[in-house]
C-alpha positions as CSV (number, residue, x, y, z in Angstrom):
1,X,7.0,4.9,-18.3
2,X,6.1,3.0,-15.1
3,X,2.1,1.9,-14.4
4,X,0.8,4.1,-11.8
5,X,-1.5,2.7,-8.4
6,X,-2.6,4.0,-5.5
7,X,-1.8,3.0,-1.6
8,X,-4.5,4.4,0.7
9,X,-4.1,4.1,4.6
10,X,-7.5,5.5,5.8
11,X,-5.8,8.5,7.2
12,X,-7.5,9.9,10.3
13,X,-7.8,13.9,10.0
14,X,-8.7,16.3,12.5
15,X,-12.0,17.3,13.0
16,X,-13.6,14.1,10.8
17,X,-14.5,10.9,13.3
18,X,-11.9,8.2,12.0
19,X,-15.0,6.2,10.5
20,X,-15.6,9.1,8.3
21,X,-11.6,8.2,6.5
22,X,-13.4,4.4,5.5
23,X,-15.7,6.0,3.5
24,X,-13.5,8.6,2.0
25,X,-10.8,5.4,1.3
26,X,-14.2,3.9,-0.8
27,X,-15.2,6.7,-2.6
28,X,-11.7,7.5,-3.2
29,X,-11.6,4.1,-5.0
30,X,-14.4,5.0,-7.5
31,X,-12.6,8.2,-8.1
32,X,-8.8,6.4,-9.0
33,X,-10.9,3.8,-10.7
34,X,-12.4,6.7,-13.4
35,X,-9.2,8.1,-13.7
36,X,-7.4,5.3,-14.8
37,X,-5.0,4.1,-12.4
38,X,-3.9,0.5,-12.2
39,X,-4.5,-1.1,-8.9
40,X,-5.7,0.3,-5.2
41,X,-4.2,-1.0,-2.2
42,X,-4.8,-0.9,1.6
43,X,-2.8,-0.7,4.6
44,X,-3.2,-2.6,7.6
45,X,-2.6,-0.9,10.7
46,X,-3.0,-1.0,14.3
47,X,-3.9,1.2,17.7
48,X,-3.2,4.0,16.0
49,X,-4.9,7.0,15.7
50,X,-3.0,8.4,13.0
51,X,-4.4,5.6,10.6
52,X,-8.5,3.9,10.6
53,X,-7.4,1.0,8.3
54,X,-7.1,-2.1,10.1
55,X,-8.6,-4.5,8.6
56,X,-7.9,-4.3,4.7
57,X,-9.5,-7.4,3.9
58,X,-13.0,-6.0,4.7
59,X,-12.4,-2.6,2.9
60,X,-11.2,-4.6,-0.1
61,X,-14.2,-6.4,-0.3
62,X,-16.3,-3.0,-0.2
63,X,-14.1,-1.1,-2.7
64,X,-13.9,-4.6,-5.0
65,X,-17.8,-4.6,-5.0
66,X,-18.0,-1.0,-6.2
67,X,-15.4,-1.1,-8.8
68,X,-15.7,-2.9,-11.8
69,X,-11.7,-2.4,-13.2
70,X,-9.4,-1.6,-11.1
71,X,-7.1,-4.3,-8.9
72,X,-7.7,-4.0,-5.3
73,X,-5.6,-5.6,-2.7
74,X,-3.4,-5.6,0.4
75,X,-0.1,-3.3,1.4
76,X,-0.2,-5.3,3.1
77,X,-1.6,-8.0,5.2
78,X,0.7,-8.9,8.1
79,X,1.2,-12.1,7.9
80,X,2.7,-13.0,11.0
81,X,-0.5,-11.6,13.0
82,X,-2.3,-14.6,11.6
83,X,-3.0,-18.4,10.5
84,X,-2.3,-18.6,6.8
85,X,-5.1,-20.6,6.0
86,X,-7.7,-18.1,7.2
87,X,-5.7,-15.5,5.5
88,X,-5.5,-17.9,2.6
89,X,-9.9,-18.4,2.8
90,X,-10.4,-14.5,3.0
91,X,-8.8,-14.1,-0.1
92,X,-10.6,-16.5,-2.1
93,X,-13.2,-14.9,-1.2
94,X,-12.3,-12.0,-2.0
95,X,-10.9,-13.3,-5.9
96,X,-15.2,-14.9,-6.2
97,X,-16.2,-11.3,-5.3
98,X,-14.0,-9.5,-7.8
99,X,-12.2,-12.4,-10.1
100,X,-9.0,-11.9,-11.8
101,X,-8.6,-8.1,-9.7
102,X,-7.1,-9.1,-6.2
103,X,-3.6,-8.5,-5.0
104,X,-2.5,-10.0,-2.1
105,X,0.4,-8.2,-0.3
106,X,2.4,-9.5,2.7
107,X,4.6,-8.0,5.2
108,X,6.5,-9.2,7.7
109,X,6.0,-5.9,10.1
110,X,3.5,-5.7,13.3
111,X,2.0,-2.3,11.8
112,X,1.8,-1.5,15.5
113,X,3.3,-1.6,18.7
114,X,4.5,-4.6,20.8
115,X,1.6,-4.4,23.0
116,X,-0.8,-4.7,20.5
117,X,1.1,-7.4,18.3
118,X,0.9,-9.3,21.6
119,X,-3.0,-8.7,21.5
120,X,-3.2,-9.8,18.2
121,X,-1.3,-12.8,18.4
122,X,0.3,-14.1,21.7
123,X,3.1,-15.3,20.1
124,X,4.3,-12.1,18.1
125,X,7.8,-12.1,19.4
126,X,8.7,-15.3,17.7
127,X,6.0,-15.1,14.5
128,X,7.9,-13.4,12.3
129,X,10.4,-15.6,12.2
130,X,7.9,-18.2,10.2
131,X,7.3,-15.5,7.9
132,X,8.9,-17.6,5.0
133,X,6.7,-20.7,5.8
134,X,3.8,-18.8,6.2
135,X,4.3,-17.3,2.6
136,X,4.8,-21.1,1.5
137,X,1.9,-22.3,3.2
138,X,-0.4,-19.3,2.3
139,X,0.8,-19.6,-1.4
140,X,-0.3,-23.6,-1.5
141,X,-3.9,-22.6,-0.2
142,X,-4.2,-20.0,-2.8
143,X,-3.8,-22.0,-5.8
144,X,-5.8,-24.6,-4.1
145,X,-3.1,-27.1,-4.0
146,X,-2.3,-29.6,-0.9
147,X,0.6,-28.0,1.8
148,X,4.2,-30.3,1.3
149,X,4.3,-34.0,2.0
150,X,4.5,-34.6,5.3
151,X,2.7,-31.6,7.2
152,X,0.1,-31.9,9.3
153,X,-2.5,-29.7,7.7
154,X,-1.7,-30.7,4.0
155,X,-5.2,-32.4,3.5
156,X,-6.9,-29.1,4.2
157,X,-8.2,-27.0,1.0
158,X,-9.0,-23.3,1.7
159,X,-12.3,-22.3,-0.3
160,X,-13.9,-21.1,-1.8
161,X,-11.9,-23.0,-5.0
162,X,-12.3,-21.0,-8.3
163,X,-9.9,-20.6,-11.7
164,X,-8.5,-17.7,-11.1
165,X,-6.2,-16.8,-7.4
166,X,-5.2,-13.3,-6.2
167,X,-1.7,-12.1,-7.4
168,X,0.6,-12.7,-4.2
169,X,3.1,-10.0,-3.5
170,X,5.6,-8.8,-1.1
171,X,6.0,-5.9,0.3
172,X,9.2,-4.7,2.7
173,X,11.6,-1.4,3.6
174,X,15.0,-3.8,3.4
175,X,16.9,-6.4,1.9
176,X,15.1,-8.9,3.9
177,X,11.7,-9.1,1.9
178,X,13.5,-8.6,-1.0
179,X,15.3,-11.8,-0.7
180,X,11.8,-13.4,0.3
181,X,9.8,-12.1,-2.9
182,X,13.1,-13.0,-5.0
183,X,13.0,-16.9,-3.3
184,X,9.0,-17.1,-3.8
185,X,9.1,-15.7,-7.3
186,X,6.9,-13.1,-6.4
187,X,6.5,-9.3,-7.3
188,X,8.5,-7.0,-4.8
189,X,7.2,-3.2,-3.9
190,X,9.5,-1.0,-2.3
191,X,8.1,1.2,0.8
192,X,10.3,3.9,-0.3
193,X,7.4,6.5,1.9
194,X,8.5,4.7,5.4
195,X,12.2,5.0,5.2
196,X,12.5,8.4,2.3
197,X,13.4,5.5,-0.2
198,X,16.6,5.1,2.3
199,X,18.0,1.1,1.2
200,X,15.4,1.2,-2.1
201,X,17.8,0.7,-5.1
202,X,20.0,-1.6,-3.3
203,X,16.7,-3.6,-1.9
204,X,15.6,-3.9,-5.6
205,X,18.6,-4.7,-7.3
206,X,19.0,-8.0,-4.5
207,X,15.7,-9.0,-5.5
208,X,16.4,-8.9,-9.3
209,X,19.5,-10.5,-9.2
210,X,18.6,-13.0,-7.1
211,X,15.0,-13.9,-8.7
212,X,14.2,-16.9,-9.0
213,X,11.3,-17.8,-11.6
214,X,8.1,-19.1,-11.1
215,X,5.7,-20.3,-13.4
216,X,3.0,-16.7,-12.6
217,X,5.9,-14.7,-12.8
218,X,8.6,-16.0,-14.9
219,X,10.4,-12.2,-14.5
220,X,11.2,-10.1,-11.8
221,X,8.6,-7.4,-11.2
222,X,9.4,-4.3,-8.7
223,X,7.6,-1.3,-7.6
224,X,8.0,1.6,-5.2
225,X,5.1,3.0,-2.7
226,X,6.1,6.5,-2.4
227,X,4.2,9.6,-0.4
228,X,3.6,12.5,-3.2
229,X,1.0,15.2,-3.8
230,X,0.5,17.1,-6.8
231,X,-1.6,20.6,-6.6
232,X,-2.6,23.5,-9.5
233,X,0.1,25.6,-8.6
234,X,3.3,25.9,-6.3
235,X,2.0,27.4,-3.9
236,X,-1.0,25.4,-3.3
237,X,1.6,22.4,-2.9
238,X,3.1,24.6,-0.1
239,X,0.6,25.3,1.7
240,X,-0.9,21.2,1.6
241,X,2.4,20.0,2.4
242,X,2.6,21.4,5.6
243,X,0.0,18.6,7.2
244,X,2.4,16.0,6.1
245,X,5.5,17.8,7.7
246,X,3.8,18.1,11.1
247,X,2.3,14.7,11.3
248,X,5.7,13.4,10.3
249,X,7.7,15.5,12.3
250,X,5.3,14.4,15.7
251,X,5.3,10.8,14.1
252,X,9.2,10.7,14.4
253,X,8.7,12.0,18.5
254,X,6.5,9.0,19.3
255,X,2.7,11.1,19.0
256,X,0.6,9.2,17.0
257,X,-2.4,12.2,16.1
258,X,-5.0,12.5,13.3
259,X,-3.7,14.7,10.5
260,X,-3.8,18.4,11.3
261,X,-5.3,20.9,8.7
262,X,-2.5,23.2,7.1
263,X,-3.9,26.1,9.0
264,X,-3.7,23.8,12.2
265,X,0.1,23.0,11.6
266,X,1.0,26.5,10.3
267,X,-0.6,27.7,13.7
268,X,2.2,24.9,16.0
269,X,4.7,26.6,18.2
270,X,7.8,25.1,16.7
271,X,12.0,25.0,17.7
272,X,14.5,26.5,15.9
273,X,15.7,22.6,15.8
274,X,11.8,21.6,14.7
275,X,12.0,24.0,11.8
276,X,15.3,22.9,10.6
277,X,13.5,19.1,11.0
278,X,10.6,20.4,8.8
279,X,12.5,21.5,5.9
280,X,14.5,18.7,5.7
281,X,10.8,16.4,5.8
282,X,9.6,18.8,3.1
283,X,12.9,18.8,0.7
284,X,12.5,14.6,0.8
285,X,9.3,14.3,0.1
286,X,7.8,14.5,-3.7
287,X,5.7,17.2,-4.3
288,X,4.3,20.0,-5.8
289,X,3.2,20.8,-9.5
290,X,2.5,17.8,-11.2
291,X,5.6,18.1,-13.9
292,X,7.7,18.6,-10.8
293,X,6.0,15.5,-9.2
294,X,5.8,13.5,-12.7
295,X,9.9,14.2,-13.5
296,X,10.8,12.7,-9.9
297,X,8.5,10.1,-9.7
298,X,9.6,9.1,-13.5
299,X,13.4,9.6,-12.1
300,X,12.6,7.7,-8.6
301,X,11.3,4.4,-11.5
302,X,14.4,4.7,-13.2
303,X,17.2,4.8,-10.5
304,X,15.3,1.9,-8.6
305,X,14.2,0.1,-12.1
306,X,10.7,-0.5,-11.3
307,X,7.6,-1.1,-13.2
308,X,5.2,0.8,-11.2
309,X,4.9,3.4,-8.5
310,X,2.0,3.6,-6.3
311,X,1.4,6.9,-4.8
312,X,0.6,8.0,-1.1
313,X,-1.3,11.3,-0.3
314,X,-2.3,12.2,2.5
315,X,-4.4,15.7,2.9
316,X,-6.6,17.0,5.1
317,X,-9.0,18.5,2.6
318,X,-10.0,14.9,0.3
319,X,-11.3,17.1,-2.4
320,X,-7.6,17.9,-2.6
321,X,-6.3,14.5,-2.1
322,X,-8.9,13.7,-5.2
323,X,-7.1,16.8,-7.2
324,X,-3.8,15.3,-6.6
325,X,-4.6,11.9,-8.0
326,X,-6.0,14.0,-10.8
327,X,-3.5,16.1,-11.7
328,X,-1.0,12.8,-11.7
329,X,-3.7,10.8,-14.1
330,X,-3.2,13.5,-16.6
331,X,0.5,14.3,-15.9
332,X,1.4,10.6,-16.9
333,X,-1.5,10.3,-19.6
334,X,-3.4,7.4,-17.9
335,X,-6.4,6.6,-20.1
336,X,-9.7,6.5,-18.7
337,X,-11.3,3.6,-19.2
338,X,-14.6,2.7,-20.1
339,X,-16.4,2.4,-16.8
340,X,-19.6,2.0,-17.7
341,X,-19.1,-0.8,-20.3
342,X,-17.2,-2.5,-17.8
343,X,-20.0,-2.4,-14.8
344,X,-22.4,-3.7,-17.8
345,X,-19.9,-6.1,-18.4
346,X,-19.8,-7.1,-14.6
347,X,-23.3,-6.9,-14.4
């Protein structure tokens, strides 16, 4: 049975200021924390009012100092936005907040538009291209070791230095950060929720056949990031779903809005073409009942032969974004753990 995590992208809604989606991410946290889950990872994204998460290296440091358990990290940090060392000090500092519980996840994508890659970093047509010697050079600086012989910043040491570094991993939607994660060594996850797992099992089959062991991760280690929601009965899932189908269905026309209620998208003026476009969002996405979501989620793990699946929900109403992640705890038997003795433990 694969692990189960959590990928949150501060979802903007309607009728909630997009601040209010940072502190829902938080508390949301605390909530997967209790139930159980393994790990809780943010997106990056930019100039976007669909999504309030653009700087995941701050929110991780909130949601690491108000856990005590769970792994918190990146999905992802993009890399080629940035200088590898200051991405490299950010996360040692993040491993002295919350040591032994930091994931580090790169992609290669602008998580934006061209305008604003340009805005973050001037040279964003031809960044990505260094994406491997970034990974090499941000790797180095994590495990507090000196860059190769002969480059120009190999004296440098990012710090804070400390025994433990955050686990490194990449993240990618084709074959191409497959092969990176399977040349670093590194753990591979699957955004099978951008491209409706389109390329997924052949994506993960490159990277375990053409892993290449390192001494953290001697073995291959894949997961999948999938969207899914879970509600108490059918019908419930029906009505919930709906949000999702809008936003995605305006999402793939270029508008970029906050999440609309279900009683906001049920009230849309649709096509007979928009309709058709609906269903066919709705019959590829995972949800409803959580054996119906458990079975293809457990199936999904299988075909792709992963180790974990995190899980992306996006609902208007967060109590029911909280009852989804509930329902899936107990559907796959995830054991609470001991919170308390584990903030006196912290403490």
């Amino acid at each position: 049975m694969p692990q189960l995590s959590v990928l949150d992208q501060s979802t903007v809604v309607s009728g909630r200021s997009p601040d209010a989606s940072i502190r829902e991410s938080i508390g949301l946290a605390q909530h997967c924390e209790a139930l159980g889950y393994n790990r809780y990872w943010c997106a990056e994204h930019h100039n976007s009012a669909s999504q309030a998460g653009t700087a995941p290296e701050i929110l991780i440091s909130a949601i690491a100092a108000t856990t005590h358990r769970i792994r918190v990290g990146s999905a992802g940090v993009m890399l080629p936005h940035y200088s590898s060392l200051k991405v490299a000090e950010q996360f040692r500092v993040l491993e002295a907040i919350a040591p032994g519980r930091i994931d580090l996840g790169l992609g290669r994508a602008p998580g934006s538009d061209g305008r604003t890659a340009y805005a973050l970093n001037p040279q964003a047509e031809t960044a990505a291209e260094h994406f491997p010697a970034q990974v090499c050079d941000l790797m180095h600086w994590l495990a507090g070791q000196k860059l190769v012989e002969g480059h120009p910043f190999r004296d440098i040491i990012a710090q804070p230095a400390s025994p433990t570094m955050p686990e490194v991993w990449v993240l990618g939607s084709s074959d191409y950060g497959a092969q990176v994660a399977a040349y670093f060594g590194l753990p591979f996850c699957f955004a099978h929720f951008i491209s409706d797992g389109r390329g997924a099992e052949q994506a993960l089959s490159i990277y375990r056949e053409t892993y290449r062991p390192s001494e953290r991760h001697p073995t291959p280690y894949g997961a999948v990031c999938v969207w899914a929601m879970a509600a108490p009965t059918q019908a419930e899932a029906e009505h919930l779903i709906m949000s999702r189908a809008v936003s995605r269905l305006w999402r793939d026309k270029g508008i970029f809005a906050p999440l609309p209620s279900p009683e906001e998208a049920l009230a849309e003026t649709f096509s007979d073409g928009e309709r058709a476009r609906l269903e066919r969002i709705k019959d590829r996405a995972i949800w409803g009942t959580p054996d119906v979501v458990g079975a293809r989620l457990r199936e999904l793990a299988a075909s792709c032969g992963v180790d974990e699946v995190a899980m992306l929900t996006t609902v208007h109403d967060p109590e029911a974004r909280r009852m989804s992640y509930t329902l899936m705890a107990r559907e796959f038997g995830l054991g609470a753990p001991d919170v308390s003795a584990a903030r006196h433990a912290a403490d």
